[in-house]
PQR file with spaces between the fields and no chain letter, atoms N, CA, C, O and H, PARSE charges and radii, in Angstrom:
ATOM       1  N    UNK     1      -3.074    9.673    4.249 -0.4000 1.5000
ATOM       2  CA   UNK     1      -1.887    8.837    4.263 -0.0000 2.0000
ATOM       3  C    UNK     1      -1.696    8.238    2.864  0.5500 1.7000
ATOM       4  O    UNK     1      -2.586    8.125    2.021 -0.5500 1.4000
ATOM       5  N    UNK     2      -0.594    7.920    2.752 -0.4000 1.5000
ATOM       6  CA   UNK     2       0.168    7.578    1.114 -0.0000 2.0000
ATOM       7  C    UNK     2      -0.567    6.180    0.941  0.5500 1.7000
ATOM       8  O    UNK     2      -0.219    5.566    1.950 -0.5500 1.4000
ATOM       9  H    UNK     2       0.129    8.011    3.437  0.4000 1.0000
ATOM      10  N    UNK     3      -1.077    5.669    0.485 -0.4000 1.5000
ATOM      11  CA   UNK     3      -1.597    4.437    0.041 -0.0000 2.0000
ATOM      12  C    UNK     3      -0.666    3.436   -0.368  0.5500 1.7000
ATOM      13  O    UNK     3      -0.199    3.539   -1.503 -0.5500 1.4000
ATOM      14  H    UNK     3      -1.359    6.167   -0.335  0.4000 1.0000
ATOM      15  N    UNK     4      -0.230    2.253    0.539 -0.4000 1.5000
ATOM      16  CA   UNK     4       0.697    0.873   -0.395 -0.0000 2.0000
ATOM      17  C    UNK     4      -0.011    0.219   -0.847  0.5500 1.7000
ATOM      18  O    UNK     4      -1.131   -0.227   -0.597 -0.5500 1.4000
ATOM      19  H    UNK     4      -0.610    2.169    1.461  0.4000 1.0000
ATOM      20  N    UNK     5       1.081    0.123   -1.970 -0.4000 1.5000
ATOM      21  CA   UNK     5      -0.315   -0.742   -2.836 -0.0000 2.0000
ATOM      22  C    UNK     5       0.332   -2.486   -2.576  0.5500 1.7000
ATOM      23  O    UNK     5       1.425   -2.997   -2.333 -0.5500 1.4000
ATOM      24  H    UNK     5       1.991    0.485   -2.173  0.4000 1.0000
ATOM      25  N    UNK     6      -1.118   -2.964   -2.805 -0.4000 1.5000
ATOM      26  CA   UNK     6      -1.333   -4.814   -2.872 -0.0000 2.0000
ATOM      27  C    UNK     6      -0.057   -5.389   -3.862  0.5500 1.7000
ATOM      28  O    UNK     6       0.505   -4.873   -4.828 -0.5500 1.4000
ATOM      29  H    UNK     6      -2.006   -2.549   -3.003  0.4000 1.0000
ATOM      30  N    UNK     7       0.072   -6.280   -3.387 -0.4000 1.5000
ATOM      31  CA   UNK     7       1.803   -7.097   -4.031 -0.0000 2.0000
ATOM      32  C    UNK     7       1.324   -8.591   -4.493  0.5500 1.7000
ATOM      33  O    UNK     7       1.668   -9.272   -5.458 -0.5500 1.4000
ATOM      34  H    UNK     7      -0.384   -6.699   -2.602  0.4000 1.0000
ATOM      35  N    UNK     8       0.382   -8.842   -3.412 -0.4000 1.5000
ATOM      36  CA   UNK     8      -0.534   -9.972   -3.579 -0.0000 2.0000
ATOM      37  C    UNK     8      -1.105  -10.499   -1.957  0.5500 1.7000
ATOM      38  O    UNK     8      -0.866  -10.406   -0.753 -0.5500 1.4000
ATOM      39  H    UNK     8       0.104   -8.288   -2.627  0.4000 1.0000
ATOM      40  N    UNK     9      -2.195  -11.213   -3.141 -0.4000 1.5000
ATOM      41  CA   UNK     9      -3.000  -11.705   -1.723 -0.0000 2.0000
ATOM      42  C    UNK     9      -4.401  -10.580   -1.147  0.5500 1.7000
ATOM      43  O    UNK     9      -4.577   -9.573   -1.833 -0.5500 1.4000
ATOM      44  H    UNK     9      -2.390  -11.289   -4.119  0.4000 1.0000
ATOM      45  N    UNK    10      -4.921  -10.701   -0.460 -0.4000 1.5000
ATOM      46  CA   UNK    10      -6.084   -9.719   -0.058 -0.0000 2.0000
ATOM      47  C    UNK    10      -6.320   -9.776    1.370  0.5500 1.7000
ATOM      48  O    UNK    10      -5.952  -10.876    1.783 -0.5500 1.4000
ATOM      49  H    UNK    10      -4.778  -11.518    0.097  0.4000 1.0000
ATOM      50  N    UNK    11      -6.793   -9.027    2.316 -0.4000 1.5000
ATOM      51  CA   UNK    11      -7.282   -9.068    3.330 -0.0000 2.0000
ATOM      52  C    UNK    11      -8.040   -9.481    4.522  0.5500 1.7000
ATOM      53  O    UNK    11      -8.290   -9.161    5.685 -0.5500 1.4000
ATOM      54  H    UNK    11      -7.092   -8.133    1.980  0.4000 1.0000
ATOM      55  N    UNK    12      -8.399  -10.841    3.124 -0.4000 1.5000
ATOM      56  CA   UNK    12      -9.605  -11.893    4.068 -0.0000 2.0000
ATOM      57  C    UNK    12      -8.885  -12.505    4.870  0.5500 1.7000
ATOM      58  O    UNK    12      -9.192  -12.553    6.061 -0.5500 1.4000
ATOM      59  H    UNK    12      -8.195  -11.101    2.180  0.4000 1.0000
ATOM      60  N    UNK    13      -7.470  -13.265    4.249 -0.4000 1.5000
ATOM      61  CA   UNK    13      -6.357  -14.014    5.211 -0.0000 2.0000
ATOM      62  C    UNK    13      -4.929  -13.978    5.668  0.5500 1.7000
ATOM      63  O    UNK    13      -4.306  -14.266    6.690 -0.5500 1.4000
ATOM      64  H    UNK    13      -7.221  -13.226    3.281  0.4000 1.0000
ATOM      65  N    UNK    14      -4.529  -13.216    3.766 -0.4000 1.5000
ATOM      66  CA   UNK    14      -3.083  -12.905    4.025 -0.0000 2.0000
ATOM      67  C    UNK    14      -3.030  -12.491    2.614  0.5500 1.7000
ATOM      68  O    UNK    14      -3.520  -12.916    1.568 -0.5500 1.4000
ATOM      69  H    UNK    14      -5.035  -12.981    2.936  0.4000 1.0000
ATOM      70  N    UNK    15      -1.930  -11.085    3.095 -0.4000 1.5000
ATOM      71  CA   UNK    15      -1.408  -10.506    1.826 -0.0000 2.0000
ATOM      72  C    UNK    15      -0.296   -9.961    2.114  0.5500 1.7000
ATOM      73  O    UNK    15       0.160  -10.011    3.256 -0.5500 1.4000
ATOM      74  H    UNK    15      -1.531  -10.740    3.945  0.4000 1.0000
ATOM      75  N    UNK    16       0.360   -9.306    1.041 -0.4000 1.5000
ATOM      76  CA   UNK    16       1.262   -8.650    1.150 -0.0000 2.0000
ATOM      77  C    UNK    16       1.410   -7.460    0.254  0.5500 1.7000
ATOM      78  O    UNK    16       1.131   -7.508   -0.944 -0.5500 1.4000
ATOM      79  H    UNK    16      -0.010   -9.265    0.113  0.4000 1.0000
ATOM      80  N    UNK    17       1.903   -6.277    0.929 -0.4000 1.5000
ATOM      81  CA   UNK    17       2.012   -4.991    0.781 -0.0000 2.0000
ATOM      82  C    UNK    17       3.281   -4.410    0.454  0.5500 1.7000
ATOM      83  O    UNK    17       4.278   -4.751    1.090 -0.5500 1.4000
ATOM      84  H    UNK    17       2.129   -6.239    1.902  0.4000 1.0000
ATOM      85  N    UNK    18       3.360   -3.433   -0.620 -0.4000 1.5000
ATOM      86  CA   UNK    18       4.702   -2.919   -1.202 -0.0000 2.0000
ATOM      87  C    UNK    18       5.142   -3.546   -2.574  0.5500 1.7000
ATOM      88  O    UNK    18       4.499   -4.056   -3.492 -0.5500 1.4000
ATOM      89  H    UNK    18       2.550   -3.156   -1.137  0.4000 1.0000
ATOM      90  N    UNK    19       6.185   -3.365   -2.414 -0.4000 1.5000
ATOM      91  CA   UNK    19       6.768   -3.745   -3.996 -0.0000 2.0000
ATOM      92  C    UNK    19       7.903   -4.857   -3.675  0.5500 1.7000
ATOM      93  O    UNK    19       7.841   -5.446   -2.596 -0.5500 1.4000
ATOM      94  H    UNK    19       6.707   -2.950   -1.669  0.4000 1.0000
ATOM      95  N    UNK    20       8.938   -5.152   -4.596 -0.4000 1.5000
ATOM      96  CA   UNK    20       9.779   -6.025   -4.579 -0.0000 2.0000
ATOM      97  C    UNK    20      11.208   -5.385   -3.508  0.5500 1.7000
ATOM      98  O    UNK    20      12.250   -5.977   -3.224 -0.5500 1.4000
ATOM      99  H    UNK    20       8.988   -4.674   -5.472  0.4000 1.0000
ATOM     100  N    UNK    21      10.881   -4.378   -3.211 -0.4000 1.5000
ATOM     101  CA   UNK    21      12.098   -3.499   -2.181 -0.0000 2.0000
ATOM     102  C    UNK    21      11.991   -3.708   -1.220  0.5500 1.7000
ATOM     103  O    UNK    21      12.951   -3.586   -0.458 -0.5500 1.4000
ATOM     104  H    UNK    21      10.035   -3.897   -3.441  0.4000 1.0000
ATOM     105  N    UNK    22      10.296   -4.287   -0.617 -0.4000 1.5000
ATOM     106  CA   UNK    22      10.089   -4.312    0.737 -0.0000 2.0000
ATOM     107  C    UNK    22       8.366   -4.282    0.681  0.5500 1.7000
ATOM     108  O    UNK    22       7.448   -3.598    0.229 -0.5500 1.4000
ATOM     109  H    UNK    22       9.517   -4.386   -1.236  0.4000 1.0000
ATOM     110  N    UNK    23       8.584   -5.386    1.382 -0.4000 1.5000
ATOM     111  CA   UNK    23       6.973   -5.657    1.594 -0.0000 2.0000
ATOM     112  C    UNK    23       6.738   -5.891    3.514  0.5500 1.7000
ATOM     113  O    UNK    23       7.567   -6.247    4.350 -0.5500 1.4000
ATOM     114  H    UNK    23       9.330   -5.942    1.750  0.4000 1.0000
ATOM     115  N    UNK    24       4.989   -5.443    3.710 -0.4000 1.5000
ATOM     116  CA   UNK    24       4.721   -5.773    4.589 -0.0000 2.0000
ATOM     117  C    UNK    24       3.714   -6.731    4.515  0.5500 1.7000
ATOM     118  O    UNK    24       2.869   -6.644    3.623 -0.5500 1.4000
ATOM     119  H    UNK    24       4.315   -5.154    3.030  0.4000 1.0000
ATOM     120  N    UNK    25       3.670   -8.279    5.916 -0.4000 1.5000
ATOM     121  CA   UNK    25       2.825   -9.247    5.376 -0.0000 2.0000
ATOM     122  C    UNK    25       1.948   -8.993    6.415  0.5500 1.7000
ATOM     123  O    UNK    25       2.424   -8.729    7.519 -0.5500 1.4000
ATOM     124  H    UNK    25       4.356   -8.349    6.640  0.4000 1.0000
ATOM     125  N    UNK    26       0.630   -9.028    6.240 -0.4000 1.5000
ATOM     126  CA   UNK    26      -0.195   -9.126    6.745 -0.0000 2.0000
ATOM     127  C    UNK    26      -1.403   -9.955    7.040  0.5500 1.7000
ATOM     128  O    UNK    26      -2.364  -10.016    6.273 -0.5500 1.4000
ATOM     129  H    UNK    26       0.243   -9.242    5.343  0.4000 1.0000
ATOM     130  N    UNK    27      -1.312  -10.665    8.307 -0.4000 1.5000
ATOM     131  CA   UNK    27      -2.507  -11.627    7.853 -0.0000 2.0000
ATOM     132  C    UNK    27      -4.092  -11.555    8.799  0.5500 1.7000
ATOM     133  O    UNK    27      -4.057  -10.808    9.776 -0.5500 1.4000
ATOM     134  H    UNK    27      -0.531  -10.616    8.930  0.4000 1.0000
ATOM     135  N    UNK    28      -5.148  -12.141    8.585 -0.4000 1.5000
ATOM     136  CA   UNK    28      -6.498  -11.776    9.628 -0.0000 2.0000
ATOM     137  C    UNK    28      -6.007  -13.355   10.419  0.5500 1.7000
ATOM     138  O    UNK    28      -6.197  -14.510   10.038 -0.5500 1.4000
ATOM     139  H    UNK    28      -5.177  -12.749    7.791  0.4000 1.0000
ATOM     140  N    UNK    29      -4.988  -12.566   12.229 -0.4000 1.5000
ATOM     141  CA   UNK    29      -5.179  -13.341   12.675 -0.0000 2.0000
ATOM     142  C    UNK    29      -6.449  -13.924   13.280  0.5500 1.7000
ATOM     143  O    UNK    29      -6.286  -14.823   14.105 -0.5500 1.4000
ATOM     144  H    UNK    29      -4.833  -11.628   12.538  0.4000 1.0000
ATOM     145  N    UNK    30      -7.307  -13.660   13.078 -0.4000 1.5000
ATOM     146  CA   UNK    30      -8.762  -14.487   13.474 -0.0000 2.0000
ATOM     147  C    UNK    30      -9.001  -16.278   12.427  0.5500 1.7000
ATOM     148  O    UNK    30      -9.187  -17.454   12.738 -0.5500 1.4000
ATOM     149  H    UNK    30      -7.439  -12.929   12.408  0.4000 1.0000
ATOM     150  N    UNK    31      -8.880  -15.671   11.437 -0.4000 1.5000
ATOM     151  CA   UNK    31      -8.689  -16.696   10.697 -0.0000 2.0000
ATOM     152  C    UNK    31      -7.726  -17.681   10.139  0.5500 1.7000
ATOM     153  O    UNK    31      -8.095  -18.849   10.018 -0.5500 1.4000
ATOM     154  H    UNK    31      -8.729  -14.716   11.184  0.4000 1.0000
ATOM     155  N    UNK    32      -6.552  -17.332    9.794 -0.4000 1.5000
ATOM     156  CA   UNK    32      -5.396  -17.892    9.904 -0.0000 2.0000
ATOM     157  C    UNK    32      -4.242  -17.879   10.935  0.5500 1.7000
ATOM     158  O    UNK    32      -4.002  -16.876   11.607 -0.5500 1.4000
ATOM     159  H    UNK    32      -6.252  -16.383    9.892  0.4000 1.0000
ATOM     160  N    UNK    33      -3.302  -19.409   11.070 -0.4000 1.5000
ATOM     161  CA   UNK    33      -2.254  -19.263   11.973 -0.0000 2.0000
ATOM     162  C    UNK    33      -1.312  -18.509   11.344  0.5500 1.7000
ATOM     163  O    UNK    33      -1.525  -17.646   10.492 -0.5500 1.4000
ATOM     164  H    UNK    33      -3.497  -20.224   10.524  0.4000 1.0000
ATOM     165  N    UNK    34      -0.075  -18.921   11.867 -0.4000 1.5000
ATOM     166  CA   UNK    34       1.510  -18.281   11.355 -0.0000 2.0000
ATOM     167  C    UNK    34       2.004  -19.381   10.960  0.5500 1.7000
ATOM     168  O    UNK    34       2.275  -20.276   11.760 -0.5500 1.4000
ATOM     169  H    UNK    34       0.098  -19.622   12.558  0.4000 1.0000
ATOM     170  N    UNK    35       2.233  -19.506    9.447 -0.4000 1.5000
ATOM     171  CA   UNK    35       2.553  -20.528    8.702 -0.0000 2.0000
ATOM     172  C    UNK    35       4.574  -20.741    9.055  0.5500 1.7000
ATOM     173  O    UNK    35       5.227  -19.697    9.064 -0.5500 1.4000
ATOM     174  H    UNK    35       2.013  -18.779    8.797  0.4000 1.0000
ATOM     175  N    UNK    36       5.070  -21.640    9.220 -0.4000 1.5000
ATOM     176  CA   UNK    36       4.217  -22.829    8.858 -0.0000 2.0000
ATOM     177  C    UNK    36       4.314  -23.748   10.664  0.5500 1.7000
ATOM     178  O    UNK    36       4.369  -24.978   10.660 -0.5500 1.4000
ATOM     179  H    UNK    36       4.539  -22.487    9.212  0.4000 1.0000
ATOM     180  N    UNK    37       4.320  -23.218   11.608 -0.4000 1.5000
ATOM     181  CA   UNK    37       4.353  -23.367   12.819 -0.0000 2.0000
ATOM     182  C    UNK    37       2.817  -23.760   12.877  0.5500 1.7000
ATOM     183  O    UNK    37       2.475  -24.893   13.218 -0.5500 1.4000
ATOM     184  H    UNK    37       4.275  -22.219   11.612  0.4000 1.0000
ATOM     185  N    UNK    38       1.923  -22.790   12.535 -0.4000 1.5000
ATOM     186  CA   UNK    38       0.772  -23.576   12.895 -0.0000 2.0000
ATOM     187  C    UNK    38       0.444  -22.070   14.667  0.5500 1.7000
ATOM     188  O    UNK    38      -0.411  -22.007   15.550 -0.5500 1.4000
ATOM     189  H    UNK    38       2.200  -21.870   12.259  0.4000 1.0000
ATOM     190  N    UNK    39       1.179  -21.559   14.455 -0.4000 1.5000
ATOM     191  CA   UNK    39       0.308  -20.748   16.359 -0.0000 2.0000
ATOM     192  C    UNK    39      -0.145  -19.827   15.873  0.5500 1.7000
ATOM     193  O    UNK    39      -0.038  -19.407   14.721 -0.5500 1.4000
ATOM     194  H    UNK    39       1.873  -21.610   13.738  0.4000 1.0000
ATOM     195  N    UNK    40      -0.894  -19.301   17.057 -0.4000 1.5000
ATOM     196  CA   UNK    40      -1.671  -18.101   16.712 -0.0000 2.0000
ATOM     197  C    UNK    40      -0.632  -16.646   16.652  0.5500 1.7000
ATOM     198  O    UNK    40       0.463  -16.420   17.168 -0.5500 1.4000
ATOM     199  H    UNK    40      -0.981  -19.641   17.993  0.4000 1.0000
ATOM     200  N    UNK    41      -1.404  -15.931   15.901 -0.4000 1.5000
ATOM     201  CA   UNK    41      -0.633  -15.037   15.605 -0.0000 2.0000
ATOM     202  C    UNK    41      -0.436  -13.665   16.328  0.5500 1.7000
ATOM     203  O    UNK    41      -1.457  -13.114   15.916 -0.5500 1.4000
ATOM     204  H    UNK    41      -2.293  -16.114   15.481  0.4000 1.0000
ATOM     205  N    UNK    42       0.056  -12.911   16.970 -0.4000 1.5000
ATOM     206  CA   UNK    42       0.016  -11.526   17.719 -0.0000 2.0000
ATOM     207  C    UNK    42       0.131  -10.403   17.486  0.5500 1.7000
ATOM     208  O    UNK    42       1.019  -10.275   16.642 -0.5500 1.4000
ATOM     209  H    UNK    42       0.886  -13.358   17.304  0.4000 1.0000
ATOM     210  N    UNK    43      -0.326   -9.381   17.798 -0.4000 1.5000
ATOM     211  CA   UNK    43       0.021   -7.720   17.200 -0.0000 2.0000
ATOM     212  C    UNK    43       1.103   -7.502   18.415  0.5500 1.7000
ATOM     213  O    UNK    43       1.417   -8.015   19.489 -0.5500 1.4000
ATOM     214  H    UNK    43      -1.047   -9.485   18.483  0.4000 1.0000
ATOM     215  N    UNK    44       1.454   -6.462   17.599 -0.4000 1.5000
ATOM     216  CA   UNK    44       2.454   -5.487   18.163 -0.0000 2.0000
ATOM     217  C    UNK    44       2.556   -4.121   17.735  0.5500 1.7000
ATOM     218  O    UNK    44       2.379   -3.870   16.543 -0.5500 1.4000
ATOM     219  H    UNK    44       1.198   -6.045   16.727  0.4000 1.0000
ATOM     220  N    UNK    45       2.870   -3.032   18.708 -0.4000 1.5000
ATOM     221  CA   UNK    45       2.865   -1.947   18.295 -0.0000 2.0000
ATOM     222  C    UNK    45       4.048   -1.683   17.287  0.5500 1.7000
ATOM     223  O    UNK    45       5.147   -2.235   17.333 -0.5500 1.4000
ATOM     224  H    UNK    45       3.014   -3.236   19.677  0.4000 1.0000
ATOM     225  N    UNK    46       3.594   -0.648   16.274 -0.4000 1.5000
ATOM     226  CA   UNK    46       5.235   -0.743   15.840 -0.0000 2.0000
ATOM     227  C    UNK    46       5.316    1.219   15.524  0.5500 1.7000
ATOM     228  O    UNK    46       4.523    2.012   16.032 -0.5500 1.4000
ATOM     229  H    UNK    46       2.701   -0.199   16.236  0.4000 1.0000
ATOM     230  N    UNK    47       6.400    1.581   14.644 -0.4000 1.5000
ATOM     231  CA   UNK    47       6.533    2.653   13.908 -0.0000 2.0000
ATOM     232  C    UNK    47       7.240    2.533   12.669  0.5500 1.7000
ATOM     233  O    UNK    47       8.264    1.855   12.759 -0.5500 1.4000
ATOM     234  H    UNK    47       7.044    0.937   14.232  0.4000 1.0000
ATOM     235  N    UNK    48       6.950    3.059   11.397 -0.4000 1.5000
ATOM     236  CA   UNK    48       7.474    2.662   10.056 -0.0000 2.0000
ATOM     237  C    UNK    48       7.834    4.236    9.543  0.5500 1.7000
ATOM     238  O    UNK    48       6.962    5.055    9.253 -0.5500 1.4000
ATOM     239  H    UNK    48       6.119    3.609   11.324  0.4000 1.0000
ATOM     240  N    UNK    49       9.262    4.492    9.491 -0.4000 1.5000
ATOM     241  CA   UNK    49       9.593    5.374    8.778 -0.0000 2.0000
ATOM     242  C    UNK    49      10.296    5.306    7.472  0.5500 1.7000
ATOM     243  O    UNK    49      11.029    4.369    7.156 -0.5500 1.4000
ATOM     244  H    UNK    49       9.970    3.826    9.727  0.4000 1.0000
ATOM     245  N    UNK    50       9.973    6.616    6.526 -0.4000 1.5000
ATOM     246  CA   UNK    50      10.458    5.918    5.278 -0.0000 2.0000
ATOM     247  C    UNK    50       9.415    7.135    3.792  0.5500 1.7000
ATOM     248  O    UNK    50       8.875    8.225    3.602 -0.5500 1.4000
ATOM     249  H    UNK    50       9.378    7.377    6.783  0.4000 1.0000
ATOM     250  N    UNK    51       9.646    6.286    3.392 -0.4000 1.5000
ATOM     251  CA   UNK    51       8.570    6.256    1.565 -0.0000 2.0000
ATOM     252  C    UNK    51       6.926    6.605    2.741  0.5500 1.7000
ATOM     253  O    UNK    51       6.176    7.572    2.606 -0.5500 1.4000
ATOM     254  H    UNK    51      10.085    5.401    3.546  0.4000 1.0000
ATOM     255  N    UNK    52       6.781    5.446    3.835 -0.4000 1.5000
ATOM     256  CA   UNK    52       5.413    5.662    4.420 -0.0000 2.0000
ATOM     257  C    UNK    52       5.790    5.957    5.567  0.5500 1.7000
ATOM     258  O    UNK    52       6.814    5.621    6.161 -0.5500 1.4000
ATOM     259  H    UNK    52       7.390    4.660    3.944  0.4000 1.0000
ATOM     260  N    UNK    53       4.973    6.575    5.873 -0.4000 1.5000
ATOM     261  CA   UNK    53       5.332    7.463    7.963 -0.0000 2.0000
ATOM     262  C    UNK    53       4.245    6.857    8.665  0.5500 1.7000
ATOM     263  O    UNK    53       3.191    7.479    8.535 -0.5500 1.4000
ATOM     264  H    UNK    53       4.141    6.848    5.390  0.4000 1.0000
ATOM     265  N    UNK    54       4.196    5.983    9.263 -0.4000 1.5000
ATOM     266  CA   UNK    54       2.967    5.586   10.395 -0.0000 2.0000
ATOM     267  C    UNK    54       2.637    4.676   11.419  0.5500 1.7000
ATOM     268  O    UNK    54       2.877    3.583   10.905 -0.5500 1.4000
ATOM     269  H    UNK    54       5.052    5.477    9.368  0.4000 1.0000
ATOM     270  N    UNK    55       2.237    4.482   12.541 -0.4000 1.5000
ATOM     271  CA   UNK    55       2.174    3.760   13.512 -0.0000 2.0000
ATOM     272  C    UNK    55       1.077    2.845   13.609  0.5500 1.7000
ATOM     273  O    UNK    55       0.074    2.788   12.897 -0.5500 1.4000
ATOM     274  H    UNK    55       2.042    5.369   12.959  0.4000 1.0000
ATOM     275  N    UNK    56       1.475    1.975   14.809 -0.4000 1.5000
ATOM     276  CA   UNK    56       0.352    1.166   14.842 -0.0000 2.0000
ATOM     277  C    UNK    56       0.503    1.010   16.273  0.5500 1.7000
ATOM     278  O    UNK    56       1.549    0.465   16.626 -0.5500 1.4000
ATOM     279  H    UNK    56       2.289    2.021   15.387  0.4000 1.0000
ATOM     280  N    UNK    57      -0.231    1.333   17.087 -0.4000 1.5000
ATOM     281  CA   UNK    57      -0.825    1.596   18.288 -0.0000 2.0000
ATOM     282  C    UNK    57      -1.904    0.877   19.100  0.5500 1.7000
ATOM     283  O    UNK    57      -3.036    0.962   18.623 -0.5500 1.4000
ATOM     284  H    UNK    57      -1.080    1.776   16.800  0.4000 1.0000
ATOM     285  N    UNK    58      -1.779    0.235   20.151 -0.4000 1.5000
ATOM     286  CA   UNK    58      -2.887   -0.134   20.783 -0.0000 2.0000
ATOM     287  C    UNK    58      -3.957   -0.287   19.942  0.5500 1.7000
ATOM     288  O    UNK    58      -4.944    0.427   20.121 -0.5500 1.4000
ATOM     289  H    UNK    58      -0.860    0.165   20.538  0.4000 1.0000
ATOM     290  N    UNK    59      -3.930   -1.347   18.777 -0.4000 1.5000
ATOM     291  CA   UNK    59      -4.457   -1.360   17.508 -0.0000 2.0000
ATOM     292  C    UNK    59      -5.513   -0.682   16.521  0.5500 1.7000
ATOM     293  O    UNK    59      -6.523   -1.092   15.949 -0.5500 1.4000
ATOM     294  H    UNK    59      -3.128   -1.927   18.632  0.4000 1.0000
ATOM     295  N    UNK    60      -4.778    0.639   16.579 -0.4000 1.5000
ATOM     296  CA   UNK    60      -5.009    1.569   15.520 -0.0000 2.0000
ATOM     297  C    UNK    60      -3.818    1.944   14.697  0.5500 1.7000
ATOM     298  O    UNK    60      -2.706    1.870   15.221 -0.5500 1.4000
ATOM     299  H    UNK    60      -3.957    0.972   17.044  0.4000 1.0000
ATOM     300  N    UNK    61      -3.950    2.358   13.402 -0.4000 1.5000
ATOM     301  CA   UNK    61      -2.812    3.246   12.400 -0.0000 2.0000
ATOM     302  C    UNK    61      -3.365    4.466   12.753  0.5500 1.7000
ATOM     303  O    UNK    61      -4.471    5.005   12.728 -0.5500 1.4000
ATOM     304  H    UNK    61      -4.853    2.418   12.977  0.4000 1.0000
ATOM     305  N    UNK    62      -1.792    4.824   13.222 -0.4000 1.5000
ATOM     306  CA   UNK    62      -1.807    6.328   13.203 -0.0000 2.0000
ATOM     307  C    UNK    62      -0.774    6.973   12.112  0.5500 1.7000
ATOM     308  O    UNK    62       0.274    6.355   11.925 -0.5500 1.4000
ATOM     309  H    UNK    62      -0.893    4.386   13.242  0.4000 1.0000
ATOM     310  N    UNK    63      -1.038    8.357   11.272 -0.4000 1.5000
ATOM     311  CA   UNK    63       0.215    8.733   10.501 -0.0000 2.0000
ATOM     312  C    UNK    63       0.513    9.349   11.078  0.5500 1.7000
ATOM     313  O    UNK    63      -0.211    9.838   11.945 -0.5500 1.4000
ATOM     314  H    UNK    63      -1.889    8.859   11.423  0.4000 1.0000
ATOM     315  N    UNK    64       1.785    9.670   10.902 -0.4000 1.5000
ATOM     316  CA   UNK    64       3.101   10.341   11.568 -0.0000 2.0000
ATOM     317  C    UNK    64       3.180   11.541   10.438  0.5500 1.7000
ATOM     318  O    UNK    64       2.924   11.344    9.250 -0.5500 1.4000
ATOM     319  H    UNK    64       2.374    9.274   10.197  0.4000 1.0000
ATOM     320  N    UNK    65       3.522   12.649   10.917 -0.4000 1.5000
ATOM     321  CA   UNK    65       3.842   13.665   10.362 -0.0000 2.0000
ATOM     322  C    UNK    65       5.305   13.867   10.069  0.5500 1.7000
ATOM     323  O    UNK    65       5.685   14.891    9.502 -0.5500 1.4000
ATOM     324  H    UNK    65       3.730   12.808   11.882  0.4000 1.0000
């Protein structure tokens, strides 16, 4: 799979992914809330088509062909 690269931030709590066109934010809900509410945070499945092809599933990434 195509690699996005870091925009800022790192993986321990929260970062963000992509460039200035479009970023994805990501944070370790274990450790941090959802700013600036303060709740816990939830997954969801999704699908991302585009520049990157891939899913996120019953929490795994899958790529899409």
């Amino acid at each position: 799979m195509k690699n996005i690269p870091f925009f800022s931030g790192d993986l321990m709590r929260f970062c963000a992914l992509g460039n200035e066109e479009g970023l994805f934010i990501l944070i370790n809900k274990i450790l941090k809330k959802w700013y600036p509410t303060q709740e816990e945070a939830f997954t969801s499945n999704f699908i991302i088509r585009g520049d990157y092809n891939f899913s996120f599933e019953n929490g795994e990434i899958k790529e899409l062909l």
